[in-house]
N, C-alpha and C positions, 0 to 999 in steps of 0.2 A: 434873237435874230434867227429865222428859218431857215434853212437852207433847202435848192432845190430837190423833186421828186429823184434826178439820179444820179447825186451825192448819198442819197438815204438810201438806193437801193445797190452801190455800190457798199456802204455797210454792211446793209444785209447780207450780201453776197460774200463779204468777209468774215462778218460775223456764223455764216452758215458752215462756211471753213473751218476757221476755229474752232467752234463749236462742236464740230465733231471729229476735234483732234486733240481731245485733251490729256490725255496720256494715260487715262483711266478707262476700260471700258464699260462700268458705272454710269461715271460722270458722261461718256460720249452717249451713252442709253439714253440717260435722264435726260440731258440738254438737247440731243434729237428731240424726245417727246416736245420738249417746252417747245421747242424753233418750228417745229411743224403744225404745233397751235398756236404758235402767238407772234413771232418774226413778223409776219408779211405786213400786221396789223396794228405793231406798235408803233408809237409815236418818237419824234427824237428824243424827248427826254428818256422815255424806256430805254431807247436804243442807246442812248449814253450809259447808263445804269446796267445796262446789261452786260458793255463794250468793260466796263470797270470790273464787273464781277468775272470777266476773260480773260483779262488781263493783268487785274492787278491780284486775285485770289487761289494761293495754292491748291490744288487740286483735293487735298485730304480733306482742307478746312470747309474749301465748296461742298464738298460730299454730304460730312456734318452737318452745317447748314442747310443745305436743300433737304436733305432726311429729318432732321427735325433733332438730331443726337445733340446739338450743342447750338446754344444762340448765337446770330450773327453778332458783330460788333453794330454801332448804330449805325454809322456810314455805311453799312451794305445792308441794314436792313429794309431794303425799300420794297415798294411794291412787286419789282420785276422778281427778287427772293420768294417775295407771295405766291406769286404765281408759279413758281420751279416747286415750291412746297407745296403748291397744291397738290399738282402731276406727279411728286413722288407721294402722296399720301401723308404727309407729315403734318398736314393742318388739320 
């Protein structure tokens, strides 16, 4: 089921929050970079995948992850991870 244009861009508008308050300033670096390439243009699924990896992923473990120092578990490795790895260089 979809949901409309401005449930998704109040996400965003959450997720842009979040995003750059994660208690690392690393992780607020790197998650700026991603949110300013690729937020406005992700799909709900992304934005769900992504809403996960904010919420549910300790900051150290996201760091690892995104850098490339340690593999995600398989439920976070999704495409949105891809893309955060791209922008830190890790792929």
């Amino acid at each position: 089921m979809s949901i409309d244009s401005k449930e998704l861009e109040v996400r965003r508008k959450k997720l842009l929050f979040r995003g750059g308050h994660r208690g690392t300033k690393e992780n607020d670096i790197l998650i700026g970079r991603f949110m300013d390439a690729h937020l406005a243009s992700m799909s709900e699924e992304q934005l769900e995948r992504f809403e996960i990896l904010m919420n549910d992923v300790p900051d150290a473990d996201f760091f690892k992850w995104a850098t490339g120092k340690e593999s995600a578990p398989d439920e976070y490795d999704t495409d949105v991870l891809h893309m955060i790895q791209e922008l830190s260089n890790a792929r």
